[in-house]
C-alpha positions as CSV (number, residue, x, y, z in Angstrom):
1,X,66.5,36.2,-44.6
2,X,64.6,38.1,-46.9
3,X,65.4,39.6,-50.4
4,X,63.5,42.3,-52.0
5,X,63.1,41.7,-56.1
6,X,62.4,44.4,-58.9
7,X,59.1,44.9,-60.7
8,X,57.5,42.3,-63.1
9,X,54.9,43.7,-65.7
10,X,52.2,41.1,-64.4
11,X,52.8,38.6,-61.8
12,X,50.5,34.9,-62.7
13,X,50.6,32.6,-59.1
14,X,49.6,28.8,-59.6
15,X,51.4,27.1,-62.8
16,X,48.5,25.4,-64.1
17,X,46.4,25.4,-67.1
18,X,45.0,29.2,-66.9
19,X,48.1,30.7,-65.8
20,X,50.1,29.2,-68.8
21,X,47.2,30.0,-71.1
22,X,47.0,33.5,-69.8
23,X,51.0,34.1,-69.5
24,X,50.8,32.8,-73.2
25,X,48.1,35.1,-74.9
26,X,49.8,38.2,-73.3
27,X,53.5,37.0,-74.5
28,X,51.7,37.0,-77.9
29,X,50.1,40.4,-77.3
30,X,52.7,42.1,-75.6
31,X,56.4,40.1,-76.4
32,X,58.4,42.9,-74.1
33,X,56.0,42.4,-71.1
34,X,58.3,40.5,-68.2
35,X,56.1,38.0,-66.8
36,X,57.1,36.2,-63.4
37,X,55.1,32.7,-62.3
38,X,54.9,31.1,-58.7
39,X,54.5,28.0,-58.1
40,X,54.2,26.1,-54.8
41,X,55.1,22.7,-56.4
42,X,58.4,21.8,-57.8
43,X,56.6,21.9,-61.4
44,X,53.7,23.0,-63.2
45,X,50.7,21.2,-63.4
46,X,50.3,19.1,-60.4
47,X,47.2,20.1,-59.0
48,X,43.4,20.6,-60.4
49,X,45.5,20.4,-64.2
50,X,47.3,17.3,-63.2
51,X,45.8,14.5,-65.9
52,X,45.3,12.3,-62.6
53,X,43.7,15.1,-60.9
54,X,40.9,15.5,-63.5
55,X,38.8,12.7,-65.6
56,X,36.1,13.3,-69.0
57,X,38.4,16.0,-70.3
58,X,37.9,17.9,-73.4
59,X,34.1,19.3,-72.5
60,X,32.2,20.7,-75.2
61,X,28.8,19.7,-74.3
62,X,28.3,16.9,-76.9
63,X,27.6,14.5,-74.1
64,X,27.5,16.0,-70.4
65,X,23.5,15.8,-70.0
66,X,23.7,18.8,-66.9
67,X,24.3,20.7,-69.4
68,X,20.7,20.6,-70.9
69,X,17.8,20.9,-69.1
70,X,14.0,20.3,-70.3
71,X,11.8,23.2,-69.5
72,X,8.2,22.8,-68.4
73,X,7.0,22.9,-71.7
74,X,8.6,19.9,-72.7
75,X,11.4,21.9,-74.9
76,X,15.2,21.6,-74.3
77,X,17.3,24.3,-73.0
78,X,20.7,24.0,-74.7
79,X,22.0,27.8,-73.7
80,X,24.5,26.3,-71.6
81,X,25.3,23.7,-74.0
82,X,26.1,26.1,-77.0
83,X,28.0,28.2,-75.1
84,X,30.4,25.8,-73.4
85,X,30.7,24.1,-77.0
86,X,31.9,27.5,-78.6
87,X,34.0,28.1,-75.6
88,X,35.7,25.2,-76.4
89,X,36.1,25.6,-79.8
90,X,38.2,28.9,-78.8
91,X,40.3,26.9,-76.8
92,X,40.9,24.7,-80.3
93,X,41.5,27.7,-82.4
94,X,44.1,28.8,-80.0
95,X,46.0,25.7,-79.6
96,X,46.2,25.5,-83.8
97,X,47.6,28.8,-83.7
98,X,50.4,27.5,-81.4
99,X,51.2,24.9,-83.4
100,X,50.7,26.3,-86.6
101,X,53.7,28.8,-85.4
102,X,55.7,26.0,-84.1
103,X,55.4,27.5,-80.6
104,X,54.4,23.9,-79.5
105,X,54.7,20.5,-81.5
106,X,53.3,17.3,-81.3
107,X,49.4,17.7,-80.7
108,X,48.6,14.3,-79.9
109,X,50.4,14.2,-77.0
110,X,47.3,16.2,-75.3
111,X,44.7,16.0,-78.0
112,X,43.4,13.2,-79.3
113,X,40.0,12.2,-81.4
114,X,37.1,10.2,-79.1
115,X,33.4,9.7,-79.5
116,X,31.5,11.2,-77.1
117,X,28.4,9.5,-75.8
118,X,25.6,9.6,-73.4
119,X,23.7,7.0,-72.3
120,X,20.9,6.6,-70.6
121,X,17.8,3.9,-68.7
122,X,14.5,3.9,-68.3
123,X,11.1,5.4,-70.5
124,X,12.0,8.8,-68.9
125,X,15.5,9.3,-69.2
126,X,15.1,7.9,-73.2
127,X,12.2,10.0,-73.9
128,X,14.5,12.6,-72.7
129,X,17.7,12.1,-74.4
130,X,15.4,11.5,-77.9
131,X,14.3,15.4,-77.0
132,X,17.9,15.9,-76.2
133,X,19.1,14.7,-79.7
134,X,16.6,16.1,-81.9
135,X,17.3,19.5,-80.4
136,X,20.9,19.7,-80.9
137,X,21.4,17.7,-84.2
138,X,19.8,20.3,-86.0
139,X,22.5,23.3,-84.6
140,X,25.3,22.9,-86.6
141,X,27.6,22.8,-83.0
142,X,26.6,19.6,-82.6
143,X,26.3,18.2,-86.6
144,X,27.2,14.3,-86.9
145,X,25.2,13.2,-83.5
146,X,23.1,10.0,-83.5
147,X,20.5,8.6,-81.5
148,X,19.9,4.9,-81.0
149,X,17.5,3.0,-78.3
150,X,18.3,0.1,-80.4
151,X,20.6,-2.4,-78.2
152,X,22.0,-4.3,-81.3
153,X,23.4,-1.0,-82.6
154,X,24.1,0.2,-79.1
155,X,26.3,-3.5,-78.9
156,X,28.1,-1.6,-82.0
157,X,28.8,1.4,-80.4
158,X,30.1,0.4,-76.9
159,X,30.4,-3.6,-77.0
160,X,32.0,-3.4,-73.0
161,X,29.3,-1.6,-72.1
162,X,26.5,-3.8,-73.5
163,X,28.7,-7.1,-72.7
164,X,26.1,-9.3,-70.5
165,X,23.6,-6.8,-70.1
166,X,20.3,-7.4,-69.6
167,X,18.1,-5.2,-71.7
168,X,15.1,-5.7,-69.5
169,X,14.2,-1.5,-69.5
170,X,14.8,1.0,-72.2
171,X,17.9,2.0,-72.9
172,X,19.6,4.8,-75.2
173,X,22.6,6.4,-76.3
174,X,23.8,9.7,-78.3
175,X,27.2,9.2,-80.3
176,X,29.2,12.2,-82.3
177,X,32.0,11.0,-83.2
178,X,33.9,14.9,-83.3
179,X,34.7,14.5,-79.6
180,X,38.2,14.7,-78.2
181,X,40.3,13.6,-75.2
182,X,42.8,16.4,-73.8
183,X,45.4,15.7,-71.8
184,X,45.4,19.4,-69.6
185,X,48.7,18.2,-67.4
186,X,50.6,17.5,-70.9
187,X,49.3,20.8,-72.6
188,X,49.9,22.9,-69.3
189,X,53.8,21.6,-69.7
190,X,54.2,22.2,-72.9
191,X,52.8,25.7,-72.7
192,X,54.9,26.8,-69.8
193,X,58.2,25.4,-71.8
194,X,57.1,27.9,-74.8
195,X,56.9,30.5,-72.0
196,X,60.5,29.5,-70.8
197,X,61.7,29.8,-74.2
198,X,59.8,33.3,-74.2
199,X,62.1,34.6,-70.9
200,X,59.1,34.2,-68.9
201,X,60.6,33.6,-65.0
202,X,59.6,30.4,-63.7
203,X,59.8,30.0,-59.9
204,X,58.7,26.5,-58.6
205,X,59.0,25.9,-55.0
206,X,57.7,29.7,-54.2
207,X,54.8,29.4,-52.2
208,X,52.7,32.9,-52.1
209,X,52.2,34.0,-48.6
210,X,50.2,37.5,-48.8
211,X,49.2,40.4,-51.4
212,X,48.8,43.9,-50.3
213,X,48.7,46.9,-52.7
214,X,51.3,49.6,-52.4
215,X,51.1,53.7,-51.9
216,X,52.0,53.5,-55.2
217,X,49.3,51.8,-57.1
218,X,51.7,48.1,-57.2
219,X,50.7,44.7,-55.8
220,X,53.5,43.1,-53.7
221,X,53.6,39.9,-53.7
222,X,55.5,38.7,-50.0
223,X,56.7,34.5,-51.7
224,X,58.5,31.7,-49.3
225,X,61.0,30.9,-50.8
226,X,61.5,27.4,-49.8
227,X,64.5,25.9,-52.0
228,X,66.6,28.6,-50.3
229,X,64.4,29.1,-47.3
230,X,64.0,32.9,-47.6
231,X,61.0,35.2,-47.7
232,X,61.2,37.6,-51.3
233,X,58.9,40.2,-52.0
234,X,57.8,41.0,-55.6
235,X,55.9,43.7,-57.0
236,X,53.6,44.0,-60.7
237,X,51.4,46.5,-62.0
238,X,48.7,43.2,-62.9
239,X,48.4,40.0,-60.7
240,X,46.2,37.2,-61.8
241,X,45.6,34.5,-59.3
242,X,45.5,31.1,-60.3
243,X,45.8,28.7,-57.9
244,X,42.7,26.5,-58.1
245,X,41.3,26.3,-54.7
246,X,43.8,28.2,-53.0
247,X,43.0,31.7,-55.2
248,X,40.1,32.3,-52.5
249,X,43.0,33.1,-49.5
250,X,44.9,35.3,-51.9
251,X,41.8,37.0,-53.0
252,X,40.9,37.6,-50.2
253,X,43.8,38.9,-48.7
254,X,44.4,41.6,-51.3
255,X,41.8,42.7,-49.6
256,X,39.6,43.9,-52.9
257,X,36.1,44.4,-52.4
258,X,34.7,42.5,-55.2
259,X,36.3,39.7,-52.9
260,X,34.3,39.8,-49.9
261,X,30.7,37.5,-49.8
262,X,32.0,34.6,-51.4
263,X,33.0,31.8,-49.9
264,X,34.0,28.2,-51.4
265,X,32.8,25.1,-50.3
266,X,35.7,22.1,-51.1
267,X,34.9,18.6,-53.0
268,X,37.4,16.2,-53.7
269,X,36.9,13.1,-56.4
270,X,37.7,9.3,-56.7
271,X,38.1,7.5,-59.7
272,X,38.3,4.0,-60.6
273,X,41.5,2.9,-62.9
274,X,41.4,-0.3,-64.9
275,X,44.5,-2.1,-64.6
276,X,43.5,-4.7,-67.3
277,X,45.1,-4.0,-71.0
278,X,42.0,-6.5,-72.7
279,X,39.9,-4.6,-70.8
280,X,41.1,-0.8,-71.8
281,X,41.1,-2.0,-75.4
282,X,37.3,-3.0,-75.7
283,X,35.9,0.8,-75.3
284,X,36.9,3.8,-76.5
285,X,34.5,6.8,-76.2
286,X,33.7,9.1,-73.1
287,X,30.3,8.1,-72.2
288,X,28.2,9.9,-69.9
289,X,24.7,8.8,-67.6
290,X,22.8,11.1,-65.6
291,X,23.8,12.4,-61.8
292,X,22.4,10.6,-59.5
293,X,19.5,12.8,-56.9
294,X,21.3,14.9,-55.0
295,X,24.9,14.9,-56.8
296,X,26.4,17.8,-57.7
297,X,26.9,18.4,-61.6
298,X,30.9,17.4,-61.2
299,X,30.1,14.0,-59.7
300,X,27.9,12.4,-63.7
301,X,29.3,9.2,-63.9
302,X,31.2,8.9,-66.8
303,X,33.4,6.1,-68.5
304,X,36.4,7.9,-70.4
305,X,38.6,6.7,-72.4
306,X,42.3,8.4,-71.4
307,X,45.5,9.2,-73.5
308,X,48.1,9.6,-70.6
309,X,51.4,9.6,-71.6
310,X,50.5,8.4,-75.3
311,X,48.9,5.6,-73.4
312,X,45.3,4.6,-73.4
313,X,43.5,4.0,-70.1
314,X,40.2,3.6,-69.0
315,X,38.6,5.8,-65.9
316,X,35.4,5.5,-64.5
317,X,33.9,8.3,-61.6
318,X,34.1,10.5,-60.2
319,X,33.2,9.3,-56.6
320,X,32.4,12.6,-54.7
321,X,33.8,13.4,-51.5
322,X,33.8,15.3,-48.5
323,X,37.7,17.5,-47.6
324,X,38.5,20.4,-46.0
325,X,41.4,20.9,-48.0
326,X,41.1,23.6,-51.0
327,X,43.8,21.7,-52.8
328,X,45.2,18.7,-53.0
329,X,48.5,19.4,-51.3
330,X,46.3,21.7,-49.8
331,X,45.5,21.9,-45.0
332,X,42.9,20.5,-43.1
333,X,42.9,23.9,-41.9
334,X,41.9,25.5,-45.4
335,X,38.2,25.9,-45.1
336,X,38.0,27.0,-41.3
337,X,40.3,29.7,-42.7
338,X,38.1,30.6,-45.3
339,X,35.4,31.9,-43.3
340,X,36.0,35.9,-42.5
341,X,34.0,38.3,-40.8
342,X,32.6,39.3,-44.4
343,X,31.5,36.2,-45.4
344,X,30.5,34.3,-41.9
345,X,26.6,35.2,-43.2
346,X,27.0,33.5,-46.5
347,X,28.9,30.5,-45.9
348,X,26.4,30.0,-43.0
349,X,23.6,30.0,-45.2
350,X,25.0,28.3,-47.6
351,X,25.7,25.2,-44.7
352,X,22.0,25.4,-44.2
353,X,21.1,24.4,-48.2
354,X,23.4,22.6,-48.9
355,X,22.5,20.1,-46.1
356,X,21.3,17.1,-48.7
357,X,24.2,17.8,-50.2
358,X,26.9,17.3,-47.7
359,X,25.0,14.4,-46.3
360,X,25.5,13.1,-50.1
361,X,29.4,13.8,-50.0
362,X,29.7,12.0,-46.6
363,X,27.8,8.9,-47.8
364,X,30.2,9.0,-50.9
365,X,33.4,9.1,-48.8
366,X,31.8,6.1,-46.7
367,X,31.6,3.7,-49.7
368,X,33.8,0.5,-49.8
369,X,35.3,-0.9,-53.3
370,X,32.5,-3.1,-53.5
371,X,29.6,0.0,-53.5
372,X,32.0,1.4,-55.8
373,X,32.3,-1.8,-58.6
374,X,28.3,-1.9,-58.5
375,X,28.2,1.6,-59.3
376,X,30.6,0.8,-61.8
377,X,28.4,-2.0,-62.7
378,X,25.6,0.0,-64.1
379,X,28.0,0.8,-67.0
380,X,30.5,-2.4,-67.2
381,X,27.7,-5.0,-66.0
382,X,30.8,-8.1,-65.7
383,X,33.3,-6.1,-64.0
384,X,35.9,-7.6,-61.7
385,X,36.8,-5.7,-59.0
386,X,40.2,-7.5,-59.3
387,X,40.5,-5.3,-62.8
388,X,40.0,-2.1,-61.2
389,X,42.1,0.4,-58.8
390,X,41.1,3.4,-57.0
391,X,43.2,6.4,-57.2
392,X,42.4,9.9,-55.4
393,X,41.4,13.2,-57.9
394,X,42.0,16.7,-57.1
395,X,40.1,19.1,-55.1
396,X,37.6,21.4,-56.4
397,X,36.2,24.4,-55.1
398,X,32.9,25.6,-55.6
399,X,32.2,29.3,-54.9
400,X,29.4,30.7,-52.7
401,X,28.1,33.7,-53.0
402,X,25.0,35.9,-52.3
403,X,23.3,36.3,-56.2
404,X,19.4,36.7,-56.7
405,X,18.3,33.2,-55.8
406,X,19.5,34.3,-52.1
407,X,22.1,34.2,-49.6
408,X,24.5,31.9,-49.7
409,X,24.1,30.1,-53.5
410,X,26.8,27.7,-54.5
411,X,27.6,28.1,-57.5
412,X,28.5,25.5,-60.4
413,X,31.5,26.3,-62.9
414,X,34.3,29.1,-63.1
415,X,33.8,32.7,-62.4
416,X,36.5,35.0,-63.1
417,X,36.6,38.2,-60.1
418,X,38.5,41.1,-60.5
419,X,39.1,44.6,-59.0
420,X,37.3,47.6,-60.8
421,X,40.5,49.1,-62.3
422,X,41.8,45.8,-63.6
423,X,44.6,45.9,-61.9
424,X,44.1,41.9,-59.6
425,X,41.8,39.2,-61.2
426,X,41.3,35.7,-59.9
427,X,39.6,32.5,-61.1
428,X,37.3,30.4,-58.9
429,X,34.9,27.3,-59.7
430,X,35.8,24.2,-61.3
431,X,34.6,22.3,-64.0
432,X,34.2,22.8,-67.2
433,X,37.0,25.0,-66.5
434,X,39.9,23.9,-68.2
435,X,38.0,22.8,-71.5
436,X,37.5,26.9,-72.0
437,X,40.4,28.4,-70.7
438,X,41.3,30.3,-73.1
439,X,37.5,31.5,-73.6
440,X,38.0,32.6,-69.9
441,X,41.5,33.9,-70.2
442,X,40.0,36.5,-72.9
443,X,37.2,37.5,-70.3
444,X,40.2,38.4,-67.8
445,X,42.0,40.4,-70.6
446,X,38.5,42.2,-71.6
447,X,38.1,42.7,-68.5
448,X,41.4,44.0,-66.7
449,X,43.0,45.6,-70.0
450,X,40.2,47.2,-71.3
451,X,42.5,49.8,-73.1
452,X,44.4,47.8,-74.6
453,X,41.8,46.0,-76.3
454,X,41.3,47.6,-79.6
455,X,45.2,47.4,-80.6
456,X,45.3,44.6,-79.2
457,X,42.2,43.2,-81.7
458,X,44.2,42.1,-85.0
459,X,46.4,40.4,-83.0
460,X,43.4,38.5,-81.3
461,X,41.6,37.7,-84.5
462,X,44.6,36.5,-85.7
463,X,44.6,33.7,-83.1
464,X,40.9,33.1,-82.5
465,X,39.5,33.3,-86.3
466,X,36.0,33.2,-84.3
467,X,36.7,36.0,-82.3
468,X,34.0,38.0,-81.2
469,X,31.9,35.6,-83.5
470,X,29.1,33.3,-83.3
471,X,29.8,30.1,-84.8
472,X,26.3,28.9,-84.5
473,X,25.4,32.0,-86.2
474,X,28.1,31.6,-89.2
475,X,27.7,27.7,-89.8
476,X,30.5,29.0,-93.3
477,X,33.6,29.8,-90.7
478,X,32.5,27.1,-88.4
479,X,33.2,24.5,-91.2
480,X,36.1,26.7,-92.5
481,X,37.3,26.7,-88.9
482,X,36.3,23.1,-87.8
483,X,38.1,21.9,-90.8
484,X,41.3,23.9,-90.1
485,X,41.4,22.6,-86.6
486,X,41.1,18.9,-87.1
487,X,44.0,19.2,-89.7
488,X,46.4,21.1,-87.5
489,X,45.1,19.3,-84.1
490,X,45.4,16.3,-85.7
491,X,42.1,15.1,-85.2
492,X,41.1,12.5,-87.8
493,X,38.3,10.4,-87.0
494,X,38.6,7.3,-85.3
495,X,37.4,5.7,-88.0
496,X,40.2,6.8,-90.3
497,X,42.9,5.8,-87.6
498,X,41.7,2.4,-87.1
């Protein structure tokens, strides 16, 4: 049975984090505009959004070391670090405007205040993260960070950490106490109920089988239906495609040029959970070391700190691994499927440099728990392996493509591709991704309603203070705008909380 259904404005598939952030900017923008959503799952934010699915959430650079690198001069390149920091800031400013409007309530249900540190071993690695520190205390991004190799004040900082350790090699740590934990499956809810409220059409269970565009200038979108086992087809003027791994086979069926070379090469995660309250209670921070040779920048071990479900936990990972699935919920059939005539080159090349790498992934799925706790170890020196339980992450995606460092590059973060008239965009990568969605989300409006853009400004402005700003540059409205944040986000120090 199949059932033909009229016209939406813009079509969003996948209901996680950058649909609802995207289907919520243009509700704001344009409040007539009928926006449908698909979902595969029976609700939103089960997959790469899910807080299970992800760990170390709420990146803004203040402690992920990958995102600095020291030059062969000896100086530190923080580029990446300043602008994944402002991107996240955007995401703040956005989220107070929510609130501030009563659109959504109750911010510490996905936002919460956290110190953020990196920590680090050995001569090199503390000579490093001294260079680290000195460069990025002094841009006002990054104002209120510390430095200490000294392992009495270090006891201070993170006393689990530095329980039973022996400090028989150098050892540091970076603290800023302006770090956050977010809590993307709670916000992505929360967001898609405001868009509920806004008439936006919600349809769970719908799984999205092909895209094709129409005589007529209209994507139609053919969706399974599978509550009432029936096929429907659905037709927009704008499609975005969210659906974390799975936007690759829709973008590549709508058959778009921009979509052809690129490929995606799958990763799934493991964490460790500790199941021991006394043990959850003595740490709270996200701390970060450095990625072991041969890692890629998703797999830093970090020990976070979690608000789930106003509950704290404690997470340590993530354990890389080897799937062929591009989602979680995903087929073992997903990557074989990926590979078309148009990319076959690319993803073949890619095999070929990326061999350390898989080898890596395979020797990461291989470990026991035991491999696991000692790797654990090098952070919690006493753990029990009794204490701690292993639960599976989501997938990831990484994109390959041919750029100017050759054929067949992965590539590490989010990229947003879209059809030269606007009309289809898609988002690919992973992390930091959901940290500067609504940095990203803006790129997609730029990008596919480029008339629209100057009435649409104000509006904008009015919603992202910062926008089209650089905060680094304007250290007056980053106070003004960091101090209007923390209020409305609720974000008081830990210190003041107790």
């Amino acid at each position: 049975m199949s059932n033909r259904v009229s016209k939406s404005d813009v079509i969003l598939i996948g209901s996680g984090i950058m649909s609802a952030t995207l289907g919520t900017i243009l509700k704001e923008l344009e409040p007539t505009w009928e926006i449908t959503v698909f979902e595969k799952l029976g609700k939103p934010g089960e997959e790469s959004s899910n807080e299970w699915n992800n760990a170390g959430t709420g990146h803004a650079a203040l402690c992920e070391l990958n995102y600095t690198s020291e030059k062969e001069d000896g100086s530190i390149d923080m580029s990446k670090a300043i602008k994944i920091n402002e991107q996240f800031r955007v995401s703040m400013q956005f989220w107070s405007h929510l609130l501030k409007n009563d659109l959504i309530h109750n911010p510490q249900d996905f936002i919460m205040p956290l110190p953020h540190m990196s920590l680090v071993h050995g001569e090199d690695n503390v000579s490093f993260l001294n260079k680290r520190f000195k460069a990025l205390s002094n841009n006002p991004l990054f104002k209120g960070m510390e430095f200490s190799d000294d392992p009495e004040k270090l006891k201070e900082w993170i006393p689990l950490v530095m329980q039973e350790r022996e400090t028989n090699e150098p050892i540091a740590a970076t603290k800023i106490d302006s770090g956050t934990d977010v809590n993307f499956g709670a916000l992505t809810r929360k967001l898609f109920n405001h868009l509920e409220d806004q008439d936006v059409d919600l349809n769970y269970n719908h799984h999205v089988q092909d895209i094709k565009r129409n005589s007529d200038g209209m994507w139609e979108v053919k969706v399974y239906d599978a509550s009432s086992d029936r096929i429907e087809y659905h037709t927009a003027k704008f499609v975005f495609i969210g659906g974390g791994g799975a936007s690759l086979h829709l973008l590549q069926q709508s058959g778009i040029p921009e979509g052809k070379q690129i490929g995606g090469f799958p990763v799934s995660g493991l964490f460790m959970v500790c199941n021991n309250p006394e043990i959850v209670e003595k740490h709270e921070a996200k701390v970060y070391g450095k990625a072991k040779v041969g890692a890629p920048p998703m797999s830093v071990p970090h020990l976070d700190t979690r608000f789930i479900n106003n509950k704290k936990s404690l997470l340590f990972g993530p354990f890389a691994g080897f799937s062929p699935k591009f989602l979680k919920s995903g087929s073992i059939f997903d990557l074989i499927n990926s590979v078309k005539p148009h990319n076959l080159l690319t993803m073949l090349a890619a095999g070929t440099k990326n061999i350390p790498l898989t080898k890596y992934l395979v020797q990461q799925v291989m470990l026991s728990k035991e491999q696991r706790m000692n790797e654990l170890r090098e952070f919690i020196p006493n753990a029990k392996s009794e204490d701690w339980d292993l639960i599976v992450a989501g997938q990831r995606v990484q994109v390959i493509k041919d750029t100017k460092d050759g054929k067949g590059t992965l590539q590490f973060g989010t990229e947003v591709v879209n059809a030269a008239d606007g009309s289809i965009a898609a988002l690919l990568g992973a992390s930091p991704g959901a940290s500067t969605a609504v940095n990203v989300m803006l790129e997609v409006i730029s990008k596919c309603f480029p008339e629209q853009l100057d009435e649409w400004e104000p509006k904008i402005k009015e919603m992202i203070p910062s926008y089209g700003v650089s905060l680094m540059e304007n250290p007056e409205l980053l106070d003004e705008i960091d101090a209007q944040t923390t209020e409305t986000l609720g974000l008081t120090r830990v210190a003041e909380r107790g």
